[in-house]
C-alpha positions in Angstrom: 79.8 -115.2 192.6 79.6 -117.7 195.3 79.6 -114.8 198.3 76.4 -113.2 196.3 75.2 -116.6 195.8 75.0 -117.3 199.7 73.8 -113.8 200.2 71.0 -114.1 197.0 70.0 -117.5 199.3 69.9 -116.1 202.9 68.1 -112.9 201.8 65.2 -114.8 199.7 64.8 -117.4 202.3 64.1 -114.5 205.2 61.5 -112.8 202.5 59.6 -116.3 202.1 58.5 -114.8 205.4 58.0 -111.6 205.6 57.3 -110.7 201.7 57.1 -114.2 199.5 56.2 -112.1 196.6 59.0 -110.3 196.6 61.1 -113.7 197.0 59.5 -115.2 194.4 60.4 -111.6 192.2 64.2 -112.9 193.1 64.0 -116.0 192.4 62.9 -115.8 188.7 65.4 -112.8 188.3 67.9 -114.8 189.2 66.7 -117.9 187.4 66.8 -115.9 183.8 70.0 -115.1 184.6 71.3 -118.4 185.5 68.8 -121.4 184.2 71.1 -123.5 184.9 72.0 -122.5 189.0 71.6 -125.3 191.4 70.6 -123.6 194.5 68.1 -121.1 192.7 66.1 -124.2 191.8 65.7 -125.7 194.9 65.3 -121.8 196.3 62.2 -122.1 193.4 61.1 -125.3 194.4 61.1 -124.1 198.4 59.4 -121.3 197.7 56.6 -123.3 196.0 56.1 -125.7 198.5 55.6 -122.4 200.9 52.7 -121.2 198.2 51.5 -125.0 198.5 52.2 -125.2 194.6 52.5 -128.9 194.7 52.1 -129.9 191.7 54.7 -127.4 190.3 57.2 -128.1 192.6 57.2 -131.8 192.0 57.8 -131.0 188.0 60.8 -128.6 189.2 62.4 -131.3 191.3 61.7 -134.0 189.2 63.8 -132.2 186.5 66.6 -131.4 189.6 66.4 -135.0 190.2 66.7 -136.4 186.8 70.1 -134.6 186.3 71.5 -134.8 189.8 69.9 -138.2 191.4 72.0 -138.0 194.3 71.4 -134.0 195.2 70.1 -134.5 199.0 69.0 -131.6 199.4 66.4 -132.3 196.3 65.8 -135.4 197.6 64.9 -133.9 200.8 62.4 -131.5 199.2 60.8 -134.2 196.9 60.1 -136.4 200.4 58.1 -132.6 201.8 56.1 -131.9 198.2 55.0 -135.9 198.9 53.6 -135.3 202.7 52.1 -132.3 201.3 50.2 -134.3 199.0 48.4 -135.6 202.2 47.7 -139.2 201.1 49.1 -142.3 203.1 50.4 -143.2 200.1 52.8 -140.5 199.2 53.8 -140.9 202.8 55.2 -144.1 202.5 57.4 -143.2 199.8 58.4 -140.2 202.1 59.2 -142.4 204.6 61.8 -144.1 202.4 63.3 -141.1 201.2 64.2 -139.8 204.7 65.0 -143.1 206.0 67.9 -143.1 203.3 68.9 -139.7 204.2 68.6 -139.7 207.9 70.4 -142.8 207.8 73.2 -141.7 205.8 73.2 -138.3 208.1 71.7 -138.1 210.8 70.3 -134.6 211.8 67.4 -133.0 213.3 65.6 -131.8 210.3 66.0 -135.2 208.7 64.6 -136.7 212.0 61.8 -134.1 212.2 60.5 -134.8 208.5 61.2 -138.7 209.5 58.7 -138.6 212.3 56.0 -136.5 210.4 56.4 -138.8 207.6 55.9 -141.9 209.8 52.9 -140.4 211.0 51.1 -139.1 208.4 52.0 -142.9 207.2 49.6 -143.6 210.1 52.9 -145.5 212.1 52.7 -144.3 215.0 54.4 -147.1 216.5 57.9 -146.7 214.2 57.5 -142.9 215.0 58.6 -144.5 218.8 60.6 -146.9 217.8 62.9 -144.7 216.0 62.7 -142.0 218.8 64.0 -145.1 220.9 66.9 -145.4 218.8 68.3 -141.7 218.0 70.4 -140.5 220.5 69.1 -137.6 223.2 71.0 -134.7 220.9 69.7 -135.2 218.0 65.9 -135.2 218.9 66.6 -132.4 221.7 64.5 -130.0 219.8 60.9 -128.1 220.5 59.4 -129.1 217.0 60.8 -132.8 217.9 60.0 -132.8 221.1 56.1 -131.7 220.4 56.2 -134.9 217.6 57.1 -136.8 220.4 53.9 -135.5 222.4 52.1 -136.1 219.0 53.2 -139.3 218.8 52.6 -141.0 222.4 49.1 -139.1 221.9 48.6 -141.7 218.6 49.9 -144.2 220.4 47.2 -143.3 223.4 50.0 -143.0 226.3 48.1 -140.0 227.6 49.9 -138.9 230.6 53.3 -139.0 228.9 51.9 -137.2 226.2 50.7 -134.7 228.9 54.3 -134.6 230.8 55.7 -133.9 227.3 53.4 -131.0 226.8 53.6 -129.8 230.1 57.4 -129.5 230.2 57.3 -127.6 226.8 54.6 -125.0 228.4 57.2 -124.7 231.0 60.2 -123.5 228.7 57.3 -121.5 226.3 54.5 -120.4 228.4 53.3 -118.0 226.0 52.2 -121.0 223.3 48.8 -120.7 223.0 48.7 -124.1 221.0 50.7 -125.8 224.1 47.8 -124.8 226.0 45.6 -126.2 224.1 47.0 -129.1 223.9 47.0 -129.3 227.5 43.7 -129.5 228.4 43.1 -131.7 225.4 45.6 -134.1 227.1 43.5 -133.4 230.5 40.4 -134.5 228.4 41.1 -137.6 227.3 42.5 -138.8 231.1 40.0 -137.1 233.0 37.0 -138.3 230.6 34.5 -136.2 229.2 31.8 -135.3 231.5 34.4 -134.7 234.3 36.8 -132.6 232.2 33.9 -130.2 231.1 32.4 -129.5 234.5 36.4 -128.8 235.4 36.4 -126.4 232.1 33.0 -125.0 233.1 34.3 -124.2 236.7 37.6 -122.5 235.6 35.6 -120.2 233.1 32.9 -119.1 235.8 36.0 -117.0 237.0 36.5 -113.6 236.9 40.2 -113.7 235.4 39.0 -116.4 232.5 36.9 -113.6 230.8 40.1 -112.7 228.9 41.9 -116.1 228.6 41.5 -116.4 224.9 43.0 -120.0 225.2 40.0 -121.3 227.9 37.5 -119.2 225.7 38.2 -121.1 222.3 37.8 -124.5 224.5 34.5 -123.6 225.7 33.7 -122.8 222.0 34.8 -125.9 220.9 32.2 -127.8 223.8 29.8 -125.7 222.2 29.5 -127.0 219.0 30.3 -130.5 220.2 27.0 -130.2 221.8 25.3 -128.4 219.2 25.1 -125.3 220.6 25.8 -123.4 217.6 25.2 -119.6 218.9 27.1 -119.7 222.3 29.7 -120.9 219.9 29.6 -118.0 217.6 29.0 -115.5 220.7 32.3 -117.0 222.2 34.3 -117.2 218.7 33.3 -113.5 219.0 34.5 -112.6 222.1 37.5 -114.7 221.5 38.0 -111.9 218.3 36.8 -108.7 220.2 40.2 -109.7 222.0 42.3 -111.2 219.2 41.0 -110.2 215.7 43.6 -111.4 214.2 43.5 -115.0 215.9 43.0 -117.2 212.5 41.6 -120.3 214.9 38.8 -118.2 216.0 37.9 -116.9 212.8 38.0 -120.4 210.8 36.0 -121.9 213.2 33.1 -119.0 213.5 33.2 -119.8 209.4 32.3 -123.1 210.1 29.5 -122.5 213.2 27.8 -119.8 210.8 27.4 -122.2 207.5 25.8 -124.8 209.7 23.2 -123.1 210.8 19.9 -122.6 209.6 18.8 -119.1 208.8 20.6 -117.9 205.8 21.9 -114.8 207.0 24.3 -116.4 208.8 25.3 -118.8 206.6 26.2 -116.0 204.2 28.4 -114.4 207.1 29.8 -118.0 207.3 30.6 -118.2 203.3 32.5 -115.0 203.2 34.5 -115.8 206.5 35.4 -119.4 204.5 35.8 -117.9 201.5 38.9 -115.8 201.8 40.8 -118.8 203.9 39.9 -120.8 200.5 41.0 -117.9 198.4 44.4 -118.1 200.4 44.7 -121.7 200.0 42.5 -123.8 198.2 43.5 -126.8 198.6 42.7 -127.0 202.3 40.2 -129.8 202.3 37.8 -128.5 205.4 37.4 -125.4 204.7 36.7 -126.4 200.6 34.3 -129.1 201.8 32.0 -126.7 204.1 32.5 -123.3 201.5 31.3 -125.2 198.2 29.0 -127.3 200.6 26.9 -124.1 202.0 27.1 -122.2 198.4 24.9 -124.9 197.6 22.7 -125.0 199.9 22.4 -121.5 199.8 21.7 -122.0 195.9 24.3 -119.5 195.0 26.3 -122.1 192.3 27.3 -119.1 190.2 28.7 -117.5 193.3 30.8 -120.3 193.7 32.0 -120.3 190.2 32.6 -116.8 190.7 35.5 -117.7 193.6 36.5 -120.7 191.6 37.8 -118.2 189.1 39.1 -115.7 191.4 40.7 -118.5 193.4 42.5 -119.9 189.3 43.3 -115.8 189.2 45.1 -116.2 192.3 47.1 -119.5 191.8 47.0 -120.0 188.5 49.7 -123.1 188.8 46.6 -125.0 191.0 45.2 -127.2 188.2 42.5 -129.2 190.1 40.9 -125.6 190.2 39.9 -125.8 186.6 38.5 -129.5 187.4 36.0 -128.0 190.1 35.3 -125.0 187.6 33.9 -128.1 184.9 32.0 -129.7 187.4 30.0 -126.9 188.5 29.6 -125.3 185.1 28.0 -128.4 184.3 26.0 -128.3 187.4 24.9 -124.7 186.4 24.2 -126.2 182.7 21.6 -129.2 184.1 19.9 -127.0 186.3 19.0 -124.6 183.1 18.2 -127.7 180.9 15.8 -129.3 183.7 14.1 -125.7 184.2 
């Protein structure tokens, strides 16, 4: 049982990405089969933090908790539902969960979710600290490595921050986000006004026409500045290229649904709509979709997603809080009329 065990765990845990569905069909198989198994609940409670269940998760690991207190690997998972709650509260307690574990084991997983913890803690300063502390092997690691980039960023030690990156661009020069985060660093060194007219330069270039990387920049100047159709026209281009590049297709969702004519604000709603129907709990794209629904007047189209959204993730309770309130919206608007 053991060997089909380990085999039932390494096969789900590839599905989580490649087919969660069907992971999350062998998971509950397995689960009526053995209620009682250990490493299919934490399988269940991993799979939910993937489907950003949170809420679910924690009641599954606070029952794995209450009748093994010591199980690390629970404990590890209860300190990932609280970042995922995204409050700097919940981080702090995070923070003390993989303090404990980390100190009694160091690793790099436990240092990774250390250093997010501290930072979503806003403490920046510990992050660096403790990085000054762990020996090189542990934290030799890309995903610590960018932390560390993340971290002297916070801690505005730019051109560190930029050596970091740069290095990391070096050894992956195909990361679109290290690029990115390139000439953000560049930005904040350079200044402003000098970095643009730099940016501006470089994309006058034949060979930045296709630089999806350079292009998404520009876009991004473009709404700083208000210039809300050269953004869409170079979120478009950036998708003529790419269409399936997610960055360029949230962000044309949010150029559309602040502009004025309502046309493309509807383009704009249905872009954000099927990012919130994937995962509603993503404050920025929730704030702008419910936002231009009602400025668009279209409250009952809203409650229309709310309930396809509650159809989709049924275990996301705050869903049926937002379907009350603007029920009751849709009510006073009848009674006032």
């Amino acid at each position: 049982m053991d060997g089909k065990q380990q085999f039932d765990s390494h096969t789900i845990r590839k599905l989580f990405q490649t087919d969660i569905a069907k992971a999350e069909e062998l998971i509950l198989e397995l689960l009526n089969q053995e209620p009682e198994n250990l490493k299919y609940k934490l399988l269940w409670v991993e799979l939910l933090l993937k489907k950003k269940a949170i809420e679910k998760a924690e009641k599954v690991c606070k029952e794995i908790l209450a009748q093994c207190p010591t199980e690390r690997y629970a404990l590890q998972l209860k300190g990932r539902i609280l970042l995922a709650k995204g409050n700097k509260k919940a981080a702090q307690e995070a923070c003390e969960i993989f303090q404990y574990l980390f100190r009694q084991s160091p690793s790099q997983i436990l240092l990774y979710w250390l250093l997010q913890a501290h930072l979503k803690a806003k403490q920046p300063q510990k992050a660096w600290q403790l990085l000054q502390n762990v020996p090189f092997h542990i934290q030799d690691n890309f995903y610590i490595r960018r932390l560390q980039a993340v971290i002297l960023t916070k801690l505005k030690k730019y051109q560190d921050a930029l050596k970091v990156y740069e290095l990391l661009l070096k050894e992956n020069p195909k990361d679109a986000r290290l690029k990115r985060q390139v000439l953000l660093m560049k930005k904040y060194i350079k200044g402003n006004a000098k970095w643009e007219s730099e940016i501006q330069t470089i994309a006058s270039m034949p060979s930045a026409q296709q630089d999806v990387n350079l292009l998404l920049t520009q876009a991004q100047m473009a709404r700083q500045h208000g210039k809300l159709f050269e953004a869409i026209t170079l979120y478009e281009k950036v998708l003529k290229i790419e269409p399936q590049n997610k960055e360029a297709m949230l962000n044309l969702g949010f150029t559309l649904v602040k502009c004025k004519e309502a046309e493309l604000i509807d383009r704009g709603i249905a872009i954000l709509k099927q990012f919130f129907l994937q995962d509603p709990y993503f404050h920025p794209v929730r704030s702008a979709l419910f936002s231009a629904y009602q400025r668009q007047g279209r409250v009952d189209d809203l409650l229309s997603t709310l309930e396809e959204a509650l159809r989709h993730h049924p275990e996301k309770v705050k869903i049926y809080g937002w379907i009350k309130r603007y029920e009751k919206l849709v009510e006073t608007h009848a009674t006032d009329s």
